[in-house]
C-alpha positions as CSV (number, residue, x, y, z in Angstrom):
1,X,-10.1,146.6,269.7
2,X,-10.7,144.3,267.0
3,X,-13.6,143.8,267.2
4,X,-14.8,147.5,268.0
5,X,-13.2,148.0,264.3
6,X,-15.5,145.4,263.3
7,X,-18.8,146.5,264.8
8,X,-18.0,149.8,263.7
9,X,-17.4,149.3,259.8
10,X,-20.5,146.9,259.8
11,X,-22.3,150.2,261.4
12,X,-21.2,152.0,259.0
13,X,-22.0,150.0,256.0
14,X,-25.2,149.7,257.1
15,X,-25.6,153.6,257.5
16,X,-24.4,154.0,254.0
17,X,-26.9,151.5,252.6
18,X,-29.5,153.4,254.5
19,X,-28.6,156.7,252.8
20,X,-28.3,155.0,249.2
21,X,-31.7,153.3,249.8
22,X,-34.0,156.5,250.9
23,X,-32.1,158.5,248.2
24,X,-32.9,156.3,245.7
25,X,-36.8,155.5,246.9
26,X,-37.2,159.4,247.1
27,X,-36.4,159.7,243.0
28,X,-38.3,156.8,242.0
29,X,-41.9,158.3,242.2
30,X,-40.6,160.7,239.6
31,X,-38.9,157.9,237.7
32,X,-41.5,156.0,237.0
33,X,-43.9,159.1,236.1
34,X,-41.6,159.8,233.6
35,X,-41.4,156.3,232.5
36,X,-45.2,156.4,232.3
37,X,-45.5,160.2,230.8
38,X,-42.9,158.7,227.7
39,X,-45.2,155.7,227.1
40,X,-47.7,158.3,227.2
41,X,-46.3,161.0,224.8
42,X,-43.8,158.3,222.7
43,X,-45.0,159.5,219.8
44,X,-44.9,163.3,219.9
45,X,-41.4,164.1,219.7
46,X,-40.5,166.9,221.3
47,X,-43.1,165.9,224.9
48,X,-40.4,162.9,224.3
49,X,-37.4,165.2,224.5
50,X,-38.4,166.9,227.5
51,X,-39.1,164.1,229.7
52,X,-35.9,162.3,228.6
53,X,-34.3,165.6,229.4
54,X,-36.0,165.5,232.5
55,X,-35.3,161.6,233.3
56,X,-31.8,162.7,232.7
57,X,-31.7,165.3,235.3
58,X,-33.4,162.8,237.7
59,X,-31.0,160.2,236.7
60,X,-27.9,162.6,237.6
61,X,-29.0,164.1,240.4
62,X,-29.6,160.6,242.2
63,X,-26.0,159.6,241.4
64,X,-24.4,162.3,242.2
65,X,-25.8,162.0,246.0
66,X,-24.8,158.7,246.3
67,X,-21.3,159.4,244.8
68,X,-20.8,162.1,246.9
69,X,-21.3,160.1,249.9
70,X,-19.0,157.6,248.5
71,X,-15.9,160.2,248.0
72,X,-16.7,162.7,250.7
73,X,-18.0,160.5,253.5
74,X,-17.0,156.7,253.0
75,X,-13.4,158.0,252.0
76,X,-13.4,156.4,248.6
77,X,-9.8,157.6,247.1
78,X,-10.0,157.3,243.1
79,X,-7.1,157.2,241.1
80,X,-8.3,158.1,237.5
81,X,-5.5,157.6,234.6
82,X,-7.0,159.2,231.1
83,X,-10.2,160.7,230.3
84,X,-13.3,159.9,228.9
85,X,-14.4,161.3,225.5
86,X,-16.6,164.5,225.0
87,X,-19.5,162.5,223.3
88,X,-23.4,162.0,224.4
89,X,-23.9,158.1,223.6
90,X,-20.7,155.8,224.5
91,X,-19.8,152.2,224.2
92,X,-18.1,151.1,227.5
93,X,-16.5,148.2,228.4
94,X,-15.8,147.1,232.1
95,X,-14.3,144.5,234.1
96,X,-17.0,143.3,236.9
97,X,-15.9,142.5,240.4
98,X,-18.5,143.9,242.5
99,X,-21.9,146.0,242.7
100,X,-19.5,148.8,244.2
101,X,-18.6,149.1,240.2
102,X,-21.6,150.7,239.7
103,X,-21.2,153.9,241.9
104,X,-17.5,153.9,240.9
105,X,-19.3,154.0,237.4
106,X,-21.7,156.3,238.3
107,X,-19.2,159.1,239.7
108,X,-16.2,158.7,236.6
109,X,-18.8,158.5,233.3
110,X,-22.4,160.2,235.0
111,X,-20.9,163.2,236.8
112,X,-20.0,165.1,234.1
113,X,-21.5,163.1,231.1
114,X,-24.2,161.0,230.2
115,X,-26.1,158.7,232.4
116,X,-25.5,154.8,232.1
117,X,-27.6,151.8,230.7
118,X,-26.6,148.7,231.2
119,X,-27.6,145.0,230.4
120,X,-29.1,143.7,233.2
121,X,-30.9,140.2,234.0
122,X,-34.2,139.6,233.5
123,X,-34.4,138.6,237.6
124,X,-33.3,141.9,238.9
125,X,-36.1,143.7,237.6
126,X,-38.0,141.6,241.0
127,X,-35.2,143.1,243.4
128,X,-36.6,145.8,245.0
129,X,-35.4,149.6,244.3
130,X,-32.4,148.4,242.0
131,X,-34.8,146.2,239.4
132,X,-37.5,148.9,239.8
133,X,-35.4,151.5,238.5
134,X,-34.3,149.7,235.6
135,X,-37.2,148.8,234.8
136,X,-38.4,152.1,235.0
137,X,-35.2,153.6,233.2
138,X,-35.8,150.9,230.1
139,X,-33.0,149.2,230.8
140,X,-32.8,145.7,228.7
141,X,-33.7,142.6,230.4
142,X,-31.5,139.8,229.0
143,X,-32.2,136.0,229.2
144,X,-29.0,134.9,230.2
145,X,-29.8,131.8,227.7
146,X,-33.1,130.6,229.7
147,X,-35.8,129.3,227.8
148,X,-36.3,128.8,224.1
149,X,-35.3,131.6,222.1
150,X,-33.5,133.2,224.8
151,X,-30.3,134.1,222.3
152,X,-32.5,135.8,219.9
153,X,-34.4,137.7,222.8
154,X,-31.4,138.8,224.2
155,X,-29.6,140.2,220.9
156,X,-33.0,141.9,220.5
157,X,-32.7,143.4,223.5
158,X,-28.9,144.8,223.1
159,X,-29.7,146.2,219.3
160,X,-32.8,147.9,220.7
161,X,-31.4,149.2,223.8
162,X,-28.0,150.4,221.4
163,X,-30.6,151.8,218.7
164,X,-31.8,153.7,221.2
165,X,-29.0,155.3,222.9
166,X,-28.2,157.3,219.4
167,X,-31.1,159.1,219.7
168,X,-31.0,159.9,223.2
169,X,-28.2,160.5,225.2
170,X,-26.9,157.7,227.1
171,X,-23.7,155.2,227.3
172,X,-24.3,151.7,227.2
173,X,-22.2,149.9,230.2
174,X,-21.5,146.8,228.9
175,X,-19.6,144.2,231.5
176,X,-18.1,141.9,229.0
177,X,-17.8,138.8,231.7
178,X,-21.2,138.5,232.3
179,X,-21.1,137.9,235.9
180,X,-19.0,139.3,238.7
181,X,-15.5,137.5,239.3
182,X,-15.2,135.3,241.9
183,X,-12.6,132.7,242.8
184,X,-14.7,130.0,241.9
185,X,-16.4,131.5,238.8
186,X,-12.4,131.7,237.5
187,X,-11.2,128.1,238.4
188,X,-14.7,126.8,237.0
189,X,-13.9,128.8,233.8
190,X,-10.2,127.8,233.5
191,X,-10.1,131.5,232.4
192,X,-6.3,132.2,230.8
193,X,-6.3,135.3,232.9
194,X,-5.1,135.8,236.1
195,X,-7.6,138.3,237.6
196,X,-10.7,138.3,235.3
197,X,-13.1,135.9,233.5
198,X,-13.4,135.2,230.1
199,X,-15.2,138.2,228.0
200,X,-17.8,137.2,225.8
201,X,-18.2,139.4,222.6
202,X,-21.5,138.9,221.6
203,X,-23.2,142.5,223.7
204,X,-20.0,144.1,222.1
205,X,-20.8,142.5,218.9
206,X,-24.2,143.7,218.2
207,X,-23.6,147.2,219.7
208,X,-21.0,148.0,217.3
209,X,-23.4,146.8,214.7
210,X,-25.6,149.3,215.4
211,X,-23.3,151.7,215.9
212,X,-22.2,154.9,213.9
213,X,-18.8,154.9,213.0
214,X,-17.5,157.5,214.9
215,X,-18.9,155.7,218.3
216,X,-16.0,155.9,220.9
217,X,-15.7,152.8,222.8
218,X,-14.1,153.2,226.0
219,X,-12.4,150.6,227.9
220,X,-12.7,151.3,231.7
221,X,-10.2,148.9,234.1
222,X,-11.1,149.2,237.4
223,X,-8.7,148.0,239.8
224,X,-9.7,147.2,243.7
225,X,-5.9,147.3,244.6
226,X,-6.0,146.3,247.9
227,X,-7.7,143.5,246.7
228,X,-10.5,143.4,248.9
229,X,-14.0,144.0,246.3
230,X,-16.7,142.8,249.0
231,X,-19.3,144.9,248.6
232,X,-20.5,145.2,252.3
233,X,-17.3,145.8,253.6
234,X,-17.0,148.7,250.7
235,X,-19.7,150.4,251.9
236,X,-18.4,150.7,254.9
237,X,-14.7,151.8,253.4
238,X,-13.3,148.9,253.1
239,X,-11.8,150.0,249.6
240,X,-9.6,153.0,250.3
241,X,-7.9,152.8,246.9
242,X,-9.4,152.1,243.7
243,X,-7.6,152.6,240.3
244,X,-9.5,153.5,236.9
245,X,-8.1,153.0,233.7
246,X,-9.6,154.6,231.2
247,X,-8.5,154.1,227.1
248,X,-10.6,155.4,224.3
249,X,-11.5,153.7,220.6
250,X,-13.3,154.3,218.2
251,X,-16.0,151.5,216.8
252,X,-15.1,151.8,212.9
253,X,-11.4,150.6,214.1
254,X,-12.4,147.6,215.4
255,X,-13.4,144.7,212.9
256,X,-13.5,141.8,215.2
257,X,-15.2,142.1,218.8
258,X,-14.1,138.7,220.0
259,X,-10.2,140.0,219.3
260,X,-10.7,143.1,220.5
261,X,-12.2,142.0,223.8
262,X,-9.2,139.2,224.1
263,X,-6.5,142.3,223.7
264,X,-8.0,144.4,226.3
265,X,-8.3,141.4,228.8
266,X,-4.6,140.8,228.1
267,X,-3.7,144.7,229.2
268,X,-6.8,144.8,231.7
269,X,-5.0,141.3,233.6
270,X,-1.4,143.1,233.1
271,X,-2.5,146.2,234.8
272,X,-4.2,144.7,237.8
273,X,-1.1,142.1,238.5
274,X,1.5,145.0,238.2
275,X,-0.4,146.8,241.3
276,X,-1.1,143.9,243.6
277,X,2.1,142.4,243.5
């Protein structure tokens, strides 16, 4: 019986990587004519504000399929504590345990307000479907410290990319960690928390810099609570009951990113030890 369970989730995850792979190859032809028609018209400003609106629509309508699947047919039970705020070009900062954050993501902040940009590494843009789509969606590419000048490149990046996103609509997803928590990641670290690496302030840092005050920065927690955040098993429904914490702030109240980011982690750790003990 076991083992039918077993062949059956794996089934299962596979059909749901099937679905999220053709949905996603049937919006990238129009993706990346978009991409193309904005290079084209990047100086004409309202050509540019149609196909952003356009790439928008794209954007939104491919998440929502995929999120719909999620809820509807993988099973995927949300528990959603505050909301988000009614404004077109977020800060938001997230823990990172798995990819399944990113359709998690994709249904709390996309569904019913803007689409997401996020930092990604310069190496996904060669994985296929998921690095074409950034690519195509001008998301930036950091370094990750490689090379010379790979700091500079990277802060670069962030102040263009957060430039950017207060003149079109968009919120900037920044995962603070930098990498994806694992066990190992956490001992190597010697991380003072008990569920999450150590947040590094500098995306934070430069995207407040270039921020208008009145910028909401929201802190989204999200909480795996049965403790299981492997992302095969997830497509398949392994994760039957994820919390999302969501607090809002504003980016002329914070002074010190570094600080800032240390508080939340304190809360972020309280709130995931309180539900898996």
């Amino acid at each position: 019986m076991r083992l039918l369970k077993l062949i059956a989730q794996n089934l299962f995850s596979a059909l749901t990587s099937l679905v999220v792979i053709l949905n996603l190859g049937f919006w990238m032809p129009f993706l990346f004519l978009l991409a193309l028609l904005k290079l084209l018209f990047s100086r004409v400003s309202a050509a540019l504000d149609f196909i952003n609106w356009l790439t928008e629509r794209v954007y939104k309508m491919a998440a929502a399929i995929n999120s719909l699947w999620m809820i509807r047919i993988v099973g995927v039970k949300l528990d959603v504590q505050g909301e988000l705020p009614d404004h077109p070009s977020p800060i938001i900062v997230v823990n990172h345990q798995t990819w399944f954050d990113i359709p998690l993501l994709h249904y709390v902040v996309t569904w019913d307000g803007p689409i997401l940009k996020f930092l990604i590494k310069r190496q996904l843009v060669w994985v296929p479907i998921v690095g074409w789509i950034c690519y195509a969606l001008g998301m930036p590419r950091l370094n990750r410290g490689v090379g010379d000048g790979a700091r500079e490149k990277d802060y670069a990046a962030i102040q263009s990319a957060s430039s950017s996103l207060h003149r079109e609509r968009g919120a900037l997803l920044i995962f603070a960690e930098g990498t994806r928590f694992t066990p190992k990641k956490h001992q190597k670290q010697k991380s003072p928390y008990r569920h999450l690496l150590v947040p590094r302030p500098g995306g934070l840092k430069i995207s407040l810099a270039t921020a208008p005050p009145d910028t909401p920065v929201v802190n989204i927690t999200i909480d795996y609570r049965g403790g299981d955040t492997n992302f095969w098993r997830g497509l398949g429904g392994a994760n039957g009951d994820i919390g999302i914490t969501i607090r809002n702030y504003h980016a002329s109240d914070i002074t010190d990113a570094r600080t800032w980011l240390e508080e939340r982690w304190k809360e972020k750790d309280e709130l995931l030890g309180n539900s898996r003990v």
